[in-house]
VMD Tcl script that draws the C-alpha trace (Angstrom):
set ca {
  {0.00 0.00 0.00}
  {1.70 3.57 -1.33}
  {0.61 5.44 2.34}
  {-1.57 4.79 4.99}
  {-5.17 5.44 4.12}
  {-7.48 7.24 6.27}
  {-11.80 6.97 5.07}
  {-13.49 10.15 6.38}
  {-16.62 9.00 4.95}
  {-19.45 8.88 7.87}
  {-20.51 5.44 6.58}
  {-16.90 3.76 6.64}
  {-18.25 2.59 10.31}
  {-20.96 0.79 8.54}
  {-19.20 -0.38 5.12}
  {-16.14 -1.80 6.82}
  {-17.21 -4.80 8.44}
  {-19.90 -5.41 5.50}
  {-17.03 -5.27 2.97}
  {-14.86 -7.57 5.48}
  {-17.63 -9.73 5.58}
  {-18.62 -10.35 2.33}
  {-14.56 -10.03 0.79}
  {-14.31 -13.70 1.93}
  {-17.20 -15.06 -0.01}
  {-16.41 -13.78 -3.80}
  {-16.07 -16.35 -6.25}
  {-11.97 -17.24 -6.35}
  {-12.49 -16.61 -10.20}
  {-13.07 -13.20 -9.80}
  {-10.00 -11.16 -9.64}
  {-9.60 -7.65 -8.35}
  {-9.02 -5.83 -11.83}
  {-12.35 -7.63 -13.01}
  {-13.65 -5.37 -10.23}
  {-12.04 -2.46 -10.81}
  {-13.57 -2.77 -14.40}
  {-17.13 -3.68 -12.79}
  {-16.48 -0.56 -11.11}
  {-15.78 1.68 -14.55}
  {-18.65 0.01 -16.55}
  {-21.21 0.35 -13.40}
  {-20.17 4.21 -14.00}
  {-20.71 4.24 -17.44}
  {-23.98 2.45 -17.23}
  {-25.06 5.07 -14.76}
  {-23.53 7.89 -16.56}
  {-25.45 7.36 -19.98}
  {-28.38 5.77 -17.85}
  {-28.84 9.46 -16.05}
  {-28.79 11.21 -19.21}
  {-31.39 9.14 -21.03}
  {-33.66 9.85 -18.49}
  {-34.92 13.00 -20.65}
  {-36.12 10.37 -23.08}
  {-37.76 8.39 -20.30}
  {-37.91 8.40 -16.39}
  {-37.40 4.29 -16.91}
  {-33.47 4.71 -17.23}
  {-33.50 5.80 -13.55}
  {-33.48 2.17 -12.85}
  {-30.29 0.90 -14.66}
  {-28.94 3.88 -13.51}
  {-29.31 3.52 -9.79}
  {-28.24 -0.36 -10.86}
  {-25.01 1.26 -12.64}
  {-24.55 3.09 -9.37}
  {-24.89 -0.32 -7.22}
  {-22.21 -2.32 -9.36}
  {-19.52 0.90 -9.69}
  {-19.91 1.12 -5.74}
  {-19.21 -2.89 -5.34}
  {-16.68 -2.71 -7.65}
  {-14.96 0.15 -6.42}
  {-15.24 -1.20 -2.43}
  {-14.23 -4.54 -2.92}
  {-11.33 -4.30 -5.44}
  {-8.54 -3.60 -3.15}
  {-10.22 -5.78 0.04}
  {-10.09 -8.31 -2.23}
  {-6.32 -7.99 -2.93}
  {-5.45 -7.74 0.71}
  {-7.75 -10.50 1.67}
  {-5.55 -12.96 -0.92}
  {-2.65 -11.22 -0.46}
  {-2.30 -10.49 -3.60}
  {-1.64 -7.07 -3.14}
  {0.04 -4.73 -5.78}
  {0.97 -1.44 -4.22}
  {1.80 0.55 -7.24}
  {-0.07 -1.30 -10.30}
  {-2.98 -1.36 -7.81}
  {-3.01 2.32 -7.04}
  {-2.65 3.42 -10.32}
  {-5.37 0.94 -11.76}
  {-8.02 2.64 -8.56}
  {-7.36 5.91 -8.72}
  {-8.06 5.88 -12.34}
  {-10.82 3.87 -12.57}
  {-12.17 6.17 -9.55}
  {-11.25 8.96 -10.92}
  {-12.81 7.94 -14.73}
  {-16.48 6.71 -12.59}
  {-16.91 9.78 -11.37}
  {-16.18 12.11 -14.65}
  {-18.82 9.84 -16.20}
  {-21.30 9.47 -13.13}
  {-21.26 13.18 -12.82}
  {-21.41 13.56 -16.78}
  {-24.15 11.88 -16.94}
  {-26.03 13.72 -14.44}
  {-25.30 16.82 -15.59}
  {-26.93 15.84 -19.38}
  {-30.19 14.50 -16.92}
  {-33.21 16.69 -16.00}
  {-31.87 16.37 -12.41}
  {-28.83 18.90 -12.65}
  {-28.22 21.36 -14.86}
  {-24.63 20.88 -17.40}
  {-22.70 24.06 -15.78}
  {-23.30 22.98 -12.05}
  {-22.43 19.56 -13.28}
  {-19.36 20.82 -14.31}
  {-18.29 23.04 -11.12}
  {-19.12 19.84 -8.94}
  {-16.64 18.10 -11.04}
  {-13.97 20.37 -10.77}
  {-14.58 20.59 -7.09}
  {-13.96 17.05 -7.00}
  {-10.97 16.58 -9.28}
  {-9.14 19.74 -7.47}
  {-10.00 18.19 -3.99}
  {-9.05 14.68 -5.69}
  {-5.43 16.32 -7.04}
  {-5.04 17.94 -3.49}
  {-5.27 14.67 -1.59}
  {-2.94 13.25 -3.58}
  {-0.33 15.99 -2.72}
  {-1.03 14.85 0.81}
  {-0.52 11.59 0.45}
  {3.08 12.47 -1.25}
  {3.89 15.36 1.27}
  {2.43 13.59 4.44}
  {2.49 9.52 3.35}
  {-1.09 9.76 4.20}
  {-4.10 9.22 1.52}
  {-7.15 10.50 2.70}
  {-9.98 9.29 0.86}
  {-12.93 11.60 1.44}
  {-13.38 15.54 2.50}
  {-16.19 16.70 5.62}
  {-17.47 13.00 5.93}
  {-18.91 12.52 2.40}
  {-16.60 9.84 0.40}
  {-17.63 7.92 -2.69}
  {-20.21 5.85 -1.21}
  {-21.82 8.86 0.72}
  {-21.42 10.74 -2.94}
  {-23.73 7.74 -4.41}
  {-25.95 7.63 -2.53}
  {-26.68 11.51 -2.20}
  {-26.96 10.91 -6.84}
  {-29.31 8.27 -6.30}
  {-31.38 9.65 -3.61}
  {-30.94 12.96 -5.03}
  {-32.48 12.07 -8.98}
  {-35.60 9.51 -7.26}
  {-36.71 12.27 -5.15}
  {-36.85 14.81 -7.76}
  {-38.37 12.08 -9.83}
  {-40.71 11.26 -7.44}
  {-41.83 14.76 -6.78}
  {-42.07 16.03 -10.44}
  {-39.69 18.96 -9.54}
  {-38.47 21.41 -12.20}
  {-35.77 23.26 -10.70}
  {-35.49 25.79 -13.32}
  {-38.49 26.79 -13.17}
  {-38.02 28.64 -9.47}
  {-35.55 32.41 -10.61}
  {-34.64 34.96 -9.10}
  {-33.35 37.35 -11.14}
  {-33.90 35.67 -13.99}
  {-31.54 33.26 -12.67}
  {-32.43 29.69 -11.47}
  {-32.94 29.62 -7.52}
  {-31.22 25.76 -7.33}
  {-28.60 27.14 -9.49}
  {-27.39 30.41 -7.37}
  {-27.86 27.76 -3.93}
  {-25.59 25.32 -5.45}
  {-23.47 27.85 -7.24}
  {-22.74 29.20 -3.15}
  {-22.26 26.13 -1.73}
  {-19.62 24.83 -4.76}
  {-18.30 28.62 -4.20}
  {-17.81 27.33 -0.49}
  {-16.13 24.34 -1.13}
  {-13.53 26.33 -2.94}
  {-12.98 28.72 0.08}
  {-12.54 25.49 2.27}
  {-10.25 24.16 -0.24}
  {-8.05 26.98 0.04}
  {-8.24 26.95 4.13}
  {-6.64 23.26 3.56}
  {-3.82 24.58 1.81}
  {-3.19 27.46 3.58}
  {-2.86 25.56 6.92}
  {-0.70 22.71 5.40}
  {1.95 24.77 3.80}
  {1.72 26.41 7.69}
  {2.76 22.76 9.18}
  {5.35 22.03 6.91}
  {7.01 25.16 7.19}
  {7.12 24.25 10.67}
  {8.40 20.67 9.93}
  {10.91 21.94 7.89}
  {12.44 24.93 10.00}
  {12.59 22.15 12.80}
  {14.47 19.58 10.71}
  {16.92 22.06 9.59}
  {18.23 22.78 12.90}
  {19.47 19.40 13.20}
  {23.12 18.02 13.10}
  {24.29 17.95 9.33}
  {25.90 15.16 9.41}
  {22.35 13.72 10.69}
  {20.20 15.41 8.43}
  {22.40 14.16 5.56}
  {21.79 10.50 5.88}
  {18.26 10.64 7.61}
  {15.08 8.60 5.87}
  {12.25 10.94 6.74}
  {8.78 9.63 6.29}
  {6.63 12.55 6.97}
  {4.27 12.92 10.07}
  {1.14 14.37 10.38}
  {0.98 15.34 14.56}
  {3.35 18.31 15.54}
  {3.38 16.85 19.21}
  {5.51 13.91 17.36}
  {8.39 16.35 15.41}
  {8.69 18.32 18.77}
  {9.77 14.99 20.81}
  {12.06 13.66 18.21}
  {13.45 17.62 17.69}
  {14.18 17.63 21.32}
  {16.23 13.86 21.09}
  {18.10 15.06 18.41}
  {21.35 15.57 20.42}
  {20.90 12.10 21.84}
  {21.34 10.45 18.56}
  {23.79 12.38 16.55}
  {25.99 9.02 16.06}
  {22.89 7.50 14.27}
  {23.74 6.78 10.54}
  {19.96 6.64 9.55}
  {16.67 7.97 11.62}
  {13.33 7.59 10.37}
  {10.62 9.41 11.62}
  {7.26 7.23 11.11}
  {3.81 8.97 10.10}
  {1.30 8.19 12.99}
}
mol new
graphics top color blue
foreach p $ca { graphics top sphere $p radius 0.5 }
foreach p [lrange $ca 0 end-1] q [lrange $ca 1 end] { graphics top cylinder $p $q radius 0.2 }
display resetview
């Protein structure tokens, strides 16, 4: 595994031991890239699935079904590989993150081509989304941590809100364009501010992680030279932890390698 991954989602509690569970009882055909690609066509299904609905409010089904099989797919791809130890830290990352990464370009595609979100919010959410996505991946280079998820909604949370989200306005027969103000739509200035807000959280992220590791890094250049030359430094993620081994550095100065171990 490339870091130690950390699911913010408030469901994990819930989809953990269900994924645990049922990792043991998949058919030993099935191998974890056939999931991965479950995963990408359960996307696609849903993605072209949500934008038929115009033609007919019938292609909500296979689309909440396309939703079903990318989330199965997705969840059980990489349990699987751990649970036959058949892990593949690199190959495997690559082959999830894209296949995540594809799903939810088309998922959110699709919805935005659907009478259930209009084609430029579509678009903001998915650059919210892919700069959050980008962003976490920094992290998990700077910090050796992958967080998978941002203010408790994660992929599964982010399903379910689409699927809930397109039945109830199917159910209720709501045309959100037709509420303006301004001549603008009403749904489309409230999502519009709350997109705007996930930007302006975004940048709060940033702003107090470039803080920490200036702090990291005007600690670890105070030590020895000879120490700091030949040190293996696997970045942390609790100040408490850099101010304890700061404070041993003296102790250890005849150390030829020191590595300082995320949380």
């Amino acid at each position: 595994m490339i870091g130690r991954r950390i699911h913010s989602g408030v469901l994990n509690s819930l989809e953990a031991p269900l994924i645990s569970f049922l990792a043991p009882k998949i058919p030993e055909f099935v191998e974890p890239d056939h999931l991965s690609l479950l995963a990408l066509i359960g996307a696609g299904v849903a993605g072209v699935s949500l934008a038929s609905c115009s033609l007919s409010a019938w292609f909500l089904l296979p689309a909440l079904l396309g939703l079903v099989a990318n989330w199965f797919g997705d969840s059980f791809d990489g349990a699987l590989a751990r649970y036959r130890r058949r892990e593949r830290p690199r190959v495997g990352f690559l082959i999830d993150r894209c296949a995540d990464t594809s799903s939810f370009c088309l998922v959110i595609l699709g919805l935005g081509f659907s009478p259930y979100l209009s084609l430029h919010l579509a678009l903001m959410l998915l650059v919210a989304y892919l700069v959050n996505s980008i962003y976490g991946l920094m992290k998990l280079v700077v910090d050796g941590v992958h967080v998978i998820g941002v203010g408790g909604v994660g992929a599964t949370e982010g399903r379910i809100f689409i699927g809930l989200w397109a039945l109830g306005l199917q159910a209720a027969h709501l045309n959100l364009s037709a509420f303006k103000i301004q001549g603008l739509p009403a749904f489309d200035i409230l999502c519009g501010a709350l997109l705007a807000g996930i930007l302006v959280l975004f940048v709060w992220r940033v702003g107090r992680d470039i803080e920490r590791q200036k702090y990291f890094e005007r600690a670890w250049s105070k030590a020895p030279q000879p120490l700091a030359a030949h040190a293996k430094i696997v970045p942390m993620g609790r100040r408490s932890q850099f101010e304890r081994f700061a404070k041993s550095l003296d102790d250890v100065r005849g150390a030829g390698e020191l590595e300082i171990k995320s949380p």
